[in-house]
NUPA-778379 format. One record per residue (C-alpha): x, y, z. Coordinates in steps of 0.02 Angstrom, whole numbers, padded with zeros to 5 digits, always signed. Last residue first. Layout:
XYZ;...
END
This chain:
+00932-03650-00165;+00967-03851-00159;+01047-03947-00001;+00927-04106-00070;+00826-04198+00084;+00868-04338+00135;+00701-04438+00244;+00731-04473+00423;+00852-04610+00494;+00833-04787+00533;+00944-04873+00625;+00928-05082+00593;+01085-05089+00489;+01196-04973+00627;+01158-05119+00764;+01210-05240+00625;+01388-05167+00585;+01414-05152+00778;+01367-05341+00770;+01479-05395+00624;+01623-05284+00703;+01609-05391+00856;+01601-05561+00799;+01743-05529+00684;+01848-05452+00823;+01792-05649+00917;+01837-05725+00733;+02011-05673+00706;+02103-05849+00729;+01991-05924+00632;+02030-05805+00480;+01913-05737+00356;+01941-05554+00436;+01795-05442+00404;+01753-05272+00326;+01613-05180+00371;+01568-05054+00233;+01454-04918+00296;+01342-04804+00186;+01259-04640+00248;+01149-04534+00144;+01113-04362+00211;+00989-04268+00283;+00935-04335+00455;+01130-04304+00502;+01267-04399+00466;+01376-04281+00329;+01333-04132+00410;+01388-04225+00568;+01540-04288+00509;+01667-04166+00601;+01599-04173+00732;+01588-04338+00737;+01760-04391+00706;+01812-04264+00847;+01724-04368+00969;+01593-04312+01103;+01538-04151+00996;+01418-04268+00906;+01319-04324+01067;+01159-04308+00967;+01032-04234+01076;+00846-04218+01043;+00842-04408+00996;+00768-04450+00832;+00781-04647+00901;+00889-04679+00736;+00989-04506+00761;+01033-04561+00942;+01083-04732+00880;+01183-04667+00752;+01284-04540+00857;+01297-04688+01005;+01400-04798+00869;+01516-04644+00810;+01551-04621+00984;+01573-04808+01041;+01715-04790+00882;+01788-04611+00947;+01822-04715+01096;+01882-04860+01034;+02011-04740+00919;+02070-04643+01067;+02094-04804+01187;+02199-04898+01052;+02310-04732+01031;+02331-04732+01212;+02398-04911+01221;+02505-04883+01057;+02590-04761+01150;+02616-04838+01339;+02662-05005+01220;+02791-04906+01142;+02966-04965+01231;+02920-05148+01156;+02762-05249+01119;+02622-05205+01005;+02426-05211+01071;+02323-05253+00955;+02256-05424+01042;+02276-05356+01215;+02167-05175+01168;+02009-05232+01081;+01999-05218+00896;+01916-05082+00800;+02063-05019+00676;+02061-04857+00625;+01936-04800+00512;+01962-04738+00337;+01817-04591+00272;+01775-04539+00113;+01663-04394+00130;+01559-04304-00013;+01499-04131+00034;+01336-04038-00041;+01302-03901-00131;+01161-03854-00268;+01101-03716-00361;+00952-03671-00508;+00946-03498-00580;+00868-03578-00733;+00975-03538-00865;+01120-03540-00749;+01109-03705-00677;+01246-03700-00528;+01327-03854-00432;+01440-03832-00298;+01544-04020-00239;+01672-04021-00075;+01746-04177-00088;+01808-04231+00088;+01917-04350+00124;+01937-04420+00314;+02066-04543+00372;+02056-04589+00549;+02201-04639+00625;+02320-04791+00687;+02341-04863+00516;+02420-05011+00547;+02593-05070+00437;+02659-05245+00508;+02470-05308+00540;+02389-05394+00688;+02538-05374+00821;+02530-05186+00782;+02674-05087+00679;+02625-04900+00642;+02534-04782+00548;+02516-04603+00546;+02474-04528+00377;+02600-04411+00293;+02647-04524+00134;+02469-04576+00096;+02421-04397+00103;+02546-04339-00033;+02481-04486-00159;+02295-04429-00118;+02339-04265-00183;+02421-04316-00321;+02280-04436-00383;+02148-04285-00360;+02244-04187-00474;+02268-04304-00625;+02054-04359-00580;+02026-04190-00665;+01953-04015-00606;+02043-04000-00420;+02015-03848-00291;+02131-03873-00151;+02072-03830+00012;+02217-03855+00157;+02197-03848+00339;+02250-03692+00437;+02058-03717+00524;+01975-03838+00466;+01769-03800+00402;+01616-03841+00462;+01434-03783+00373;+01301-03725+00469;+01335-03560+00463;+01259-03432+00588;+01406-03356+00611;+01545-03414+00509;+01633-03586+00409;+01594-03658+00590;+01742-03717+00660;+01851-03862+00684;+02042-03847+00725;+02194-03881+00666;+02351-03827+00708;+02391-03967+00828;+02423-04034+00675;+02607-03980+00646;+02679-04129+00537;+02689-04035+00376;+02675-03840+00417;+02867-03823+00380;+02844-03896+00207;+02673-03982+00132;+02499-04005+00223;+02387-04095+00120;+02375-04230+00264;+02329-04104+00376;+02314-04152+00572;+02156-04145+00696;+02196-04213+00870;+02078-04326+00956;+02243-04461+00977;+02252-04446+00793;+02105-04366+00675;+02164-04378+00485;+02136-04235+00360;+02095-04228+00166;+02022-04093+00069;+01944-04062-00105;+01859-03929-00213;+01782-03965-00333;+01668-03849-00463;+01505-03914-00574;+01423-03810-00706;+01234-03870-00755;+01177-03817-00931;+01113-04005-01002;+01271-04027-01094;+01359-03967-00931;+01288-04135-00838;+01381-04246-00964;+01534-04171-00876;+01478-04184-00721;+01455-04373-00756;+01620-04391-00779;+01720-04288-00637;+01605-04393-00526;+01634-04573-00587;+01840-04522-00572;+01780-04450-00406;+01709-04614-00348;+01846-04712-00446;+01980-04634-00352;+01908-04658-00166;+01828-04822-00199;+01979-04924-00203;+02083-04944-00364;+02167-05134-00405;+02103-05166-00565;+02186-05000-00631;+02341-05037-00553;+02434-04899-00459;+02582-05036-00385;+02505-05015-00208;+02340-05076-00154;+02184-04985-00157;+02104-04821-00065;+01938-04883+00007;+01912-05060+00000;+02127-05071+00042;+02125-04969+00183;+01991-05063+00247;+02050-05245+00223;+02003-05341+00369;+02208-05313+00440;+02148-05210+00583;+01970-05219+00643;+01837-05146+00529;+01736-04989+00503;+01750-04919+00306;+01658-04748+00292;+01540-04674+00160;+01470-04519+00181;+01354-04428+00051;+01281-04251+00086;+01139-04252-00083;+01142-04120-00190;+01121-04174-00333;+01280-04223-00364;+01293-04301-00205;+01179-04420-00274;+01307-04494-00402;+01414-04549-00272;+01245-04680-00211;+01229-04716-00400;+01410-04770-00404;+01374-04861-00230;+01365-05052-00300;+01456-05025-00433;+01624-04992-00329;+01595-05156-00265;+01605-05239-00403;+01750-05137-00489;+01842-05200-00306;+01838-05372-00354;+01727-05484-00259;+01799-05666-00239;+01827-05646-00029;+01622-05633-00040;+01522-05482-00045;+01374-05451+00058;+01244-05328+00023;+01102-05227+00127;+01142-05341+00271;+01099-05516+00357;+01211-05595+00490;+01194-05757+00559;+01300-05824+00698;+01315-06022+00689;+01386-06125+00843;+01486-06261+00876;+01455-06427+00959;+01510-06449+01107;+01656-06560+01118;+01627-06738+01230;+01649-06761+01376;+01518-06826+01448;+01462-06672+01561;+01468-06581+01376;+01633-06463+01308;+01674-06287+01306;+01856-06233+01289;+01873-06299+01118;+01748-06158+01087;+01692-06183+00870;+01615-06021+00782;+01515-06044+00635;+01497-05871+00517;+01340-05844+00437;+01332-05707+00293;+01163-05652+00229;+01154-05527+00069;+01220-05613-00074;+01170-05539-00268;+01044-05637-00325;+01098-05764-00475;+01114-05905-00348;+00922-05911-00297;+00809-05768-00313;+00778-05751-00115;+00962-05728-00091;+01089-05870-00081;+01182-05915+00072;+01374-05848+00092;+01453-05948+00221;+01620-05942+00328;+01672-06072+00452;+01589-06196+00343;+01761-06275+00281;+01917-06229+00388;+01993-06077+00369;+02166-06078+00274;+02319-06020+00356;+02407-05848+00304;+02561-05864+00207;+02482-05775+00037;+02323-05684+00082;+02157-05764+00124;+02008-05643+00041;+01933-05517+00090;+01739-05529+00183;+01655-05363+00140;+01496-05340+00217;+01386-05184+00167;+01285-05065+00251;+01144-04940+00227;+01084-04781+00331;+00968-04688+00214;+00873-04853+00173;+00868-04949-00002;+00702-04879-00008;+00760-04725+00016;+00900-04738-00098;+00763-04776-00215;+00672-04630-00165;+00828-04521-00206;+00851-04602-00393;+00666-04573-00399;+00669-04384-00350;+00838-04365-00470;+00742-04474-00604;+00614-04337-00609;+00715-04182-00593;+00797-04260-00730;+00642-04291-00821;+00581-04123-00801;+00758-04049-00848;+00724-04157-01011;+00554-04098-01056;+00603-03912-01025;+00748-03950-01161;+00631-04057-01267;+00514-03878-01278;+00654-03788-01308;+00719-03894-01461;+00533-03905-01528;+00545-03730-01503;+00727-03722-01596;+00654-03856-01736;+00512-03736-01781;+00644-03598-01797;+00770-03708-01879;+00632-03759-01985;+00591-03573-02051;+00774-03541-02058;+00800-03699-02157;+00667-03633-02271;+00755-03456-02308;+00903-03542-02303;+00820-03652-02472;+00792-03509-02554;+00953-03435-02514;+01034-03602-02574;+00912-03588-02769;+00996-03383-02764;+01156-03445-02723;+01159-03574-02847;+01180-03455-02972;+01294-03379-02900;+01394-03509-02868;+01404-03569-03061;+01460-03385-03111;+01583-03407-02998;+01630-03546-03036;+01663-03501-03208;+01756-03347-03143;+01846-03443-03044;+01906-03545-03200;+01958-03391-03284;+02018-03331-03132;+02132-03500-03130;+02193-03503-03295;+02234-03320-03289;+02318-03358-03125;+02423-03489-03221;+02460-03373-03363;+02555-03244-03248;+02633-03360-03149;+02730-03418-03309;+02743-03242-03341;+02789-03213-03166;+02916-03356-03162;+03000-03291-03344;+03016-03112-03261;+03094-03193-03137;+03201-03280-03228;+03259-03111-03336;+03261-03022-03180;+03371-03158-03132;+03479-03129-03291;+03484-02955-03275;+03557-02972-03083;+03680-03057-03143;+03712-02924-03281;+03701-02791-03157;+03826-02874-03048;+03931-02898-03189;+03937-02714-03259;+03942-02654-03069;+04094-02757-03066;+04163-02707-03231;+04100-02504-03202;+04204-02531-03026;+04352-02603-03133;+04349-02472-03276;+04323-02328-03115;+04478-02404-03037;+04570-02395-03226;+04488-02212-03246;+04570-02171-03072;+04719-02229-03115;+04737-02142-03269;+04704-02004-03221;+04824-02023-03087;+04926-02045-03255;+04869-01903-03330;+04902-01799-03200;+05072-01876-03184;+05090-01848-03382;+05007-01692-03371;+05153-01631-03244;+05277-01719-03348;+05227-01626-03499;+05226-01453-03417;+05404-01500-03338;+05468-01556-03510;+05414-01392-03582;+05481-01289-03453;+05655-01402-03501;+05611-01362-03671;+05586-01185-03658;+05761-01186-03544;+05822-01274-03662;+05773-01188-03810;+05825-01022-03725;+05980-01110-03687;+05984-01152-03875;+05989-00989-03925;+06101-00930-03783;+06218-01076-03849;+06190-01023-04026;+06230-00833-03987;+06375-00899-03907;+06433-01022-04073;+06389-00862-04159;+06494-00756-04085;+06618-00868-04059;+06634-00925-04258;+06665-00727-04280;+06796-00729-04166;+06881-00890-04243;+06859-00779-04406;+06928-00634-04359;+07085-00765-04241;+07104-00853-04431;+07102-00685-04523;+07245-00615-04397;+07345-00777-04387;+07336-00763-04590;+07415-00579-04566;+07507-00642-04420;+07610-00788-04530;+07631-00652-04665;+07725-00537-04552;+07803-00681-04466;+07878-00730-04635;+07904-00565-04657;+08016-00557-04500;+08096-00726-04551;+08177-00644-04704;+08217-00494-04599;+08314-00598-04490;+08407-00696-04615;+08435-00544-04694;+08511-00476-04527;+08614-00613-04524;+08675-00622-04699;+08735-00449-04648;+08788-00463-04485;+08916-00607-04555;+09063-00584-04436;+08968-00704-04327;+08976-00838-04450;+08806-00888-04520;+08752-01049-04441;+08697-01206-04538;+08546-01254-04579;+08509-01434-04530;+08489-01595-04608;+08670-01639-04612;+08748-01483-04630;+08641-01350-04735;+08735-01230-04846;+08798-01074-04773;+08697-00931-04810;+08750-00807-04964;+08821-00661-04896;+08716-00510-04930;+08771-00371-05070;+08607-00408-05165;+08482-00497-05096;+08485-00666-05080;+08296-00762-05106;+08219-00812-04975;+08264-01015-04930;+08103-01127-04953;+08047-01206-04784;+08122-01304-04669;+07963-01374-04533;+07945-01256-04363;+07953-01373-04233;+08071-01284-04126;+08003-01107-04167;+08147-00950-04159;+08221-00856-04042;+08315-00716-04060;+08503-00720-04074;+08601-00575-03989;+08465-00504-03850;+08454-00315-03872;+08285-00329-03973;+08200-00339-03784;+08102-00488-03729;+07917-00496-03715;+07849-00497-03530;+07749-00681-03502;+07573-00710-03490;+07493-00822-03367;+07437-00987-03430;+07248-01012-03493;+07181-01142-03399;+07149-01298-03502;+07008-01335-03586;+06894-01508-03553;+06936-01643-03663;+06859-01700-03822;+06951-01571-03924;+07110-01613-03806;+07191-01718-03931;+07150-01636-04102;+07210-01480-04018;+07381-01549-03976;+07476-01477-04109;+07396-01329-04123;+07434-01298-03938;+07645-01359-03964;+07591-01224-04117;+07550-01094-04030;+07711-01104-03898;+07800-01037-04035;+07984-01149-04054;+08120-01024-04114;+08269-01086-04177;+08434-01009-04206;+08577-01054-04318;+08761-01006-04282;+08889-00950-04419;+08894-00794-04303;+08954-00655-04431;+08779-00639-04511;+08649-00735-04403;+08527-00870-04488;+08364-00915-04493;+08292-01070-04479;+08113-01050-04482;+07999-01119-04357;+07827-01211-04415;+07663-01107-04353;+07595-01103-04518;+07614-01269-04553;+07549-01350-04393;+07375-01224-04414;+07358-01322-04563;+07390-01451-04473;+07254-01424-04368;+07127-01375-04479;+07077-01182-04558;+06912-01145-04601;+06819-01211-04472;+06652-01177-04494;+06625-01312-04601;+06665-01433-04454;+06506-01372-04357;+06536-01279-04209;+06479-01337-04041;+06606-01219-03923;+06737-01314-03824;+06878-01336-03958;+06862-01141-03987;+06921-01090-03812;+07079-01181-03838;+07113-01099-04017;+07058-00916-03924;+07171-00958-03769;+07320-00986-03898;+07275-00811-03963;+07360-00712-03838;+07519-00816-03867;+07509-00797-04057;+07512-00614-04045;+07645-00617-03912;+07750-00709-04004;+07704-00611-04152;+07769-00449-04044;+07912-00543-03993;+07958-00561-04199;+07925-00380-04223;+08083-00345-04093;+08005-00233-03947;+08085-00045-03954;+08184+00014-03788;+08342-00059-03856;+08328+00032-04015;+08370-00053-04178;
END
């Protein structure tokens, strides 16, 4: 052999070791197990080393092929990921002595001898002994021997690497097969997941839409139900107005036809509503003939009665105060005996003072007074007020009334013509129940067509000065203000100046008012009474009445007037720091008194003046005392003995007035 020639058995070597990659490759590839033709051990067997023996060496050689040590541990690794293929290594030259041969190659079969070799040695305890080195011969047969076993070992290596190709080829057009697949599947799987989201938002939606459709289903059904109910009320409702038109209709047929019999009879109401209207008109005329009538009569009777009139109130002995002694006051009976009213009054007046040469007391002496009407300390104040209703009653028809209360202090003025305290109903003075008795026949007065207005004011004249008692605020106090003028030129109706006009309607009103004034007149502490009014009190009711229909008016004033107290100046006079003031106030109200007296004298002798401008009480009165108007004066008395010389005098002042006569009223009518 030529040293530059490879040795056949490193060319196997080499054949196996490039196929060893192949067998690793294999275990890696999803091949079926028919596939596989050849198994692992078969793969074992064929890959087993021979023994072979060198002629002349008597040495044995073993060659281990690192195919099988791969073989071998295929069924190990085939779950495994390969191994890198290891680098390939230069085949030996034929010039090496003893080639080498597998390791792990099983002992086979010995070849058969040929002719004119050496016969091998026999085997040595399990293992084939070497040739002697002399023994080229044996050697090389031994070589040749193992040379077609190699032969034969690359011929099946051959089919198995042919077929371990083929089973590549189709194991990689598998895998790009069943990439393809994949890939189609894994486009697949994306398609399906993308429907399955979609059809799981889908899904969504139809289970929100399932649960709006339930609600709606519910809500619809409730609302079925009432609809249902309702449906029930109406027919129910339904049969009940049937009922009831069918009974209308009844009626109606009923009311029609007793509309024709109640025409009919309109047609004959009308005739005697007609009849009845001019019997109506005719009772109308009647009746404002009569009331002109009874107004002339009512006026004649005053007349009669005398245009100046006065009345004697005697009040009666208060709590504390010391009884008169019997006789000292006397009522005697009228012409009629007991049941007529009182009218005289004698009061009996005994002077310790005065006595007879012998020594004995004079006896004492009688004063009789006689006056339109008298009423005893007994007389409740719904008596007296009876006594003038029908003189109130005249202002309504036009008529300038003035009644005024004259009386020293303490007789009970005050008290005759605004009450006591407390707001009892037994109690009221004239004042309240006058326009109470006013407000209430005006309103029978508007059945007959006559419209009445009010309108009311209330002053008080201190020290000649003119003050508001309506007056409310900063102007309350300041009545210096006021003044008295002519309501304008030409006029002969007075008016205040900055005083206030309040137009009432009800007897509420009027109450309030008189409430306020009581609060802002003067009074003051006298040695006759602990609270003495120390001004003159005048309320006027200013009273327009209008008939309409017949173009028919009437206005006239209604004063209410309060004196101040008449008494003469020691006995009133009040000790202390103020007697300068209560002096001048006595002076001022006995002056405007002698006034009031000379006024009514003057008018009683029809003097051509009338000192009215002398006193502003007069002046402002003198519509009210004046040859037209009706003038009443209450003179109220003391029925104490220790009062009897102011008595005396106010029962004589009271008596001058009685025998005045003024001319006939006439009615302020236009």
């Amino acid at each position: 052999m030529e040293p530059q020639q490879r040795s056949p058995l490193l060319e196997v070597k080499g054949n196996v070791e490039l196929k060893r990659p192949l067998a690793k490759a294999t275990s890696r590839l999803p091949l079926s197990g028919r596939r596989l033709k050849r198994g692992p051990d078969q793969m074992e067997e064929a890959l087993e080393p021979e023994k072979k023996r060198t002629r002349g060496l008597g040495t044995r050689v073993t060659t281990t092929h690192p195919r099988a040590a791969a073989l071998n541990s295929a069924p190990q690794t085939q779950s495994q990921t390969a191994v890198p293929k290891p680098p390939r290594k230069p085949a030996p030259r034929c010039s090496t002595a003893v080639a080498p041969v597998l390791k792990t190659q099983k002992p086979g079969p010995a070849p058969a001898q040929r002719p004119g070799t050496t016969a091998a040695p026999p085997m040595v305890g399990g293992k084939k002994p070497k040739r002697p080195a002399w023994d080229l011969k044996g050697q090389l047969c031994d070589l040749n021997a193992e040379l077609k076993c190699c032969r034969e070992r690359k011929q099946v290596l051959d089919q198995e690497n042919q077929q371990l190709r083929d089973q590549l080829r189709e194991a990689q057009q598998q895998a790009s097969a069943l990439g393809a697949e994949r890939r189609t599947l894994e486009e697949e799987l994306t398609r399906v997941r993308a429907r399955a989201e979609q059809g799981q938002r889908e899904l969504g939606n139809l289970s929100a839409r399932v649960l709006e459709l339930e609600e709606r289903l519910g809500t619809q059904e409730g609302l079925v139900q009432e609809l249902q109910k309702e449906q029930l009320r109406l027919q129910e409702e339904r049969r009940g107005l049937a009922a009831r038109l069918g009974e209308q209709e009844r009626r109606l047929q009923t009311s029609e036809a007793s509309l024709s019999d109640s025409q009919e009879e309109v047609a004959s109401l009308r005739q005697k509503a007609a009849a009845r209207e001019a019997v109506l008109a005719e009772r109308e005329d009647r009746l404002h003939g009569l009331e002109m009538e009874r107004r002339r009569l009512h006026n004649q009777l005053q007349e009669l009665k005398g245009n100046i009139r006065v009345f004697c109130r005697v009040r009666p002995v208060l709590p504390g105060e010391s009884t008169p002694s019997p006789g000292f006051l006397q009522f005697p009976s009228g012409p009629c005996g007991p049941s007529d009213p009182p009218t005289r009054l004698s009061l009996t007046r005994s002077d310790e003072r005065r006595g007879t040469l012998s020594g004995a007391p004079a006896a004492p002496t009688r004063h009789d007074f006689s006056f339109d009407r008298v009423f005893p300390p007994g007389s409740g104040q719904d008596e007296v007020f009876e006594e003038i209703s029908v003189l109130v009653q005249s202002a309504l028809d036009g008529y300038p009334v003035c009644i005024f209360a004259y009386g020293q202090t303490g007789s009970g003025k005050t008290f005759t013509m605004e009450g006591g305290p407390g707001g009892d109903p037994q109690v009221e003075g004239l004042t309240p129940r006058a326009l109470r008795h006013l407000f209430s026949v005006a309103q029978e007065l508007s059945g007959q067509g006559w419209t009445y207005s009010f309108v009311a004011s209330y002053v008080e004249i201190y020290n000649e000065t003119v003050r508001d008692l309506l007056a409310t605020g900063t102007r309350k106090g300041q009545g210096g203000e006021c003044e008295i003028r002519r309501a304008g030129p030409g006029s002969e109706e007075l008016t205040v100046t900055n005083a206030r006009y309040v137009p009432v309607s009800c007897e509420r009103e009027v109450e309030a008012l008189l409430h306020l004034a009581r609060q802002n007149r003067a009074v003051a502490r006298t040695a006759q009474n602990e609270r003495s009014s120390r001004s003159h009190s005048v309320f006027q009711l200013q009273i327009s009445g209008e008939h309409a229909g017949r173009g028919l008016q009437c206005v006239a004033p209604l004063s209410l007037v309060d004196l101040a107290g008449s008494e003469r100046l020691d006995p009133g006079l009040a000790l202390g720091p103020g007697e300068r003031e209560r002096l001048r106030e006595t002076q001022a109200i006995n002056s405007s008194l002698s006034t009031l007296g000379l006024v009514i004298m003057a008018l009683s002798n029809k003097e051509a003046h009338v000192p009215y401008r002398n006193s502003k009480l007069t002046y402002l009165l003198q519509n009210s005392l004046g040859g037209s108007a009706k003038m009443l004066m209450f003179v109220n008395i003391s029925p104490l003995e220790e009062n009897v010389s102011e008595s005396l005098n106010s029962l004589r002042f009271a008596s001058k007035v009685n025998q005045c006569v003024i001319g006939t009223a006439q009615a302020n009518k236009k």
